[in-house]
C-alpha positions, 0 to 999 in steps of 0.5 A: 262824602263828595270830598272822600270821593274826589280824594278816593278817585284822585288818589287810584291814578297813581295806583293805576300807574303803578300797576301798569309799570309794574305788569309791563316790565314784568311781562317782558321779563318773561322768556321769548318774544311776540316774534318767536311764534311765527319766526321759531316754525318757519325755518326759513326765516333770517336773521334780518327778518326777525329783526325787521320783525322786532323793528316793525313792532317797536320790540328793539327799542328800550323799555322805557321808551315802549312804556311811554309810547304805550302810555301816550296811546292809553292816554288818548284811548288807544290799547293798539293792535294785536301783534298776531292778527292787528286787529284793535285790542279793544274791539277784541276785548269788547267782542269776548266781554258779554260771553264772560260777564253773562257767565259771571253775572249768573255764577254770582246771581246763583251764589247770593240766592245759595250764601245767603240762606245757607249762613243766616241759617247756619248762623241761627242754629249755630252749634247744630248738627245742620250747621256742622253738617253743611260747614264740613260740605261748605269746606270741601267745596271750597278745597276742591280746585275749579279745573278739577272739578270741572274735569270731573263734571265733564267726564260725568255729565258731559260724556257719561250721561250727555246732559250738557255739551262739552265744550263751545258756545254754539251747537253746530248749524245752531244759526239756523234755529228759532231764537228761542232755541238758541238761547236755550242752546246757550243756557246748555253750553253754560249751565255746568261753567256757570255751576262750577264756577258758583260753588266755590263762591257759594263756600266762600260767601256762606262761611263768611256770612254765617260768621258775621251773623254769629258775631252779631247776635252776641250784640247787646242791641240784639238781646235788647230786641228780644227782651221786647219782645220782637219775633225772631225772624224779624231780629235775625232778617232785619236786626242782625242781617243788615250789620250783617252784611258788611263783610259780603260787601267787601266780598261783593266789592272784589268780585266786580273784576271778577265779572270780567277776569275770574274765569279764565280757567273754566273758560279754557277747560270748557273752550268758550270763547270769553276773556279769561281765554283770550288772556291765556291766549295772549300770555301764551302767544306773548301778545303784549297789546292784548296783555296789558288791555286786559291788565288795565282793565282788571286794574281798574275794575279792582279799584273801582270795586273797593272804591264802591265797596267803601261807599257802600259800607256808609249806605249799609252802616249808618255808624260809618262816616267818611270824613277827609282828614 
C-alpha cells in the first residue's frame, strides 16, 4: 500500500502540471484583457497608458514566458496579486473558503443523512410503488437546474412569504447583536443555499445507492445469509451495504473539490460572499492570479479526491488490493 501511494502521488505532479498549462493558454485565448476594464470606461486614457498598463503586469511578454514567471512564484508558494485590487491571491482565497466550505459541508451532511436511507430503502422494496414513487421525484429533481430552482425558492420563500432573507450573508447592523444571534442570522442566510444545493445531490447519491444495494442483493453471499437464518435487517445494513457503498465513495471522492468550488452559481444567485463568486468575479474581471489560484487549487482538490477514494476503496472492500505492478 506505501509503494501504491508514493507512486499515486508521484504520478499526480504531472498531471498537475498539465492541467495548469492547459487553463493558462486557454484562459488567455479568451477576448479581452485585465487592463480592459479599467482602460474601456475612462475615455481618457492613451495609448501609452494602456501599454504601461500591460507592461506593469507582465501582459506584453509572450506566453510562455508568463507561464514560467507563474510557475516559479508557484513553486516558492506564491499565487501573486490580483490585478484589480493587488491584494495576495491567497489571503483572498483563504478569506472567501469558510463562507463556501461550511455551505458545502451541511449540503453534503444533509444529503448522506437523505441518500442513504432513501436508497437502502428503495432497494429493499425494489419494484414497489414506494420505490417507483420516490425514483420518479428523485429524477425530477436531479433535471431540474440549480439557478432554477434557486430562482423560485426565492421569489416564493424569500419574497412571497419572507421566511428566509434573499441574499448576503449578514443582516444589517447584524455586529451588533449577541453571538448566539448571529450564527443564527447565518443559519437564515444559508439555510435555502444549503437546501438547494443538496437536493440535487440527494438525487444523484440515492439513484446510485439503491442500485448498488440491488445489485448485491442478487449476490450469492447474500442468499447465503439468509438461508442461515440471519434477520433482514442485519443482511440488508451489514451484508449488503457495506459492498455496497463502493460507488458512493467514488461519489464521495469527487465531491472533495466540491467542498470548495461547486457552488459558484448558488453563491451568485443568493450574492454570498464565498469562492465560487469570487471565481466568477475574476473570469468576469479577467483577474488571471485569481483564475489560475482558484484552478490550482480545484486541481489539486480533484486529484487528491480520487487519490482518497482509491484508498478507501482497499478499507472498504478487503477483496481490493493495490500492488505496484
Amino acid at each position: 500500500m506505501t509503494r501504491y501511494l508514493i507512486h499515486r502521488v508521484m504520478g499526480l505532479i504531472p498531471v498537475l502540471i498539465g492541467i495548469t498549462l492547459i487553463s493558462f493558454f486557454v484562459m488567455h485565448l479568451a477576448p479581452g484583457k485585465p487592463t480592459d476594464v479599467v482602460t474601456d470606461l475612462n475615455v481618457k486614457v492613451s495609448l501609452e497608458a494602456r501599454a504601461r498598463l500591460n507592461q506593469l503586469y507582465g501582459l506584453d511578454d509572450p506566453l510562455p514566458v508568463q507561464y514560467s514567471r507563474w510557475v516559479r512564484r508557484l513553486a516558492r508558494g506564491d499565487f501573486g496579486a490580483s490585478f484589480h485590487d493587488g491584494r495576495p491571491v491567497a489571503t483572498k482565497i483563504t478569506e472567501r473558503i469558510p463562507v463556501t466550505l461550511g455551505i458545502n459541508l451541511c449540503a453534503l451532511l444533509l444529503t448522506l443523512l437523505v441518500a442513504i436511507p432513501l436508497g437502502v430503502a428503495t432497494a429493499a422494496r425494489a419494484g414497489s410503488r414506494l420505490d417507483r414513487g420516490v425514483t420518479t421525484l428523485l429524477l425530477i429533481a436531479f433535471s431540474a437546474p440549480t439557478f432554477w430552482l434557486a430562482l423560485l425558492a426565492l421569489g416564493w420563500f424569500g419574497v412571497e412569504l419572507r421566511w428566509v432573507p434573499v441574499s448576503g450573508l449578514h443582516a444589517l447592523l447584524a455586529d451588533r447583536w449577541p453571538a448566539w444571534r448571529q450564527w443564527l442570522d447565518v443559519g437564515r442566510h444559508l439555510a435555502l443555499p444549503v437546501l438547494i444545493l443538496a437536493i440535487g445531490d440527494i438525487a444523484v447519491y440515492a439513484r446510485y445507492l439503491r442500485s448498488s444495494v440491488v445489485d448485491v442483493l442478487q449476490h450469492d453471499y447474500i442468499r447465503t445469509a439468509r438461508a442461515n437464518g440471519l434477520p433482514p435487517r442485519r443482511v440488508l445494513y451489514r451484508h449488503a451495504l457495506r459492498n455496497a457503498l463502493l460507488p458512493l465513495i467514488t461519489l464521495l471522492g469527487f465531491a472533495l473539490p466540491a467542498l470548495l468550488g461547486g457552488s459558484v452559481i448558488l453563491e451568485s444567485v443568493f450574492g454570498i460572499p464565498g469562492l465560487g463568486r469570487l471565481f466568477y468575479e475574476a473570469v468576469m474581471g479577467r483577474d488571471y492570479p485569481v483564475i489560475m489560484g482558484l484552478v490550482v487549487m480545484g486541481a489539486g482538490l480533484t486529484l487528491a479526491g480520487n487519490l482518497l477514494a482509491d484508498l478507501a476503496y482497499a478499507m472498504a472492500d478487503p477483496r481490493v488490493r493495490y500492488e505496484r505492478s
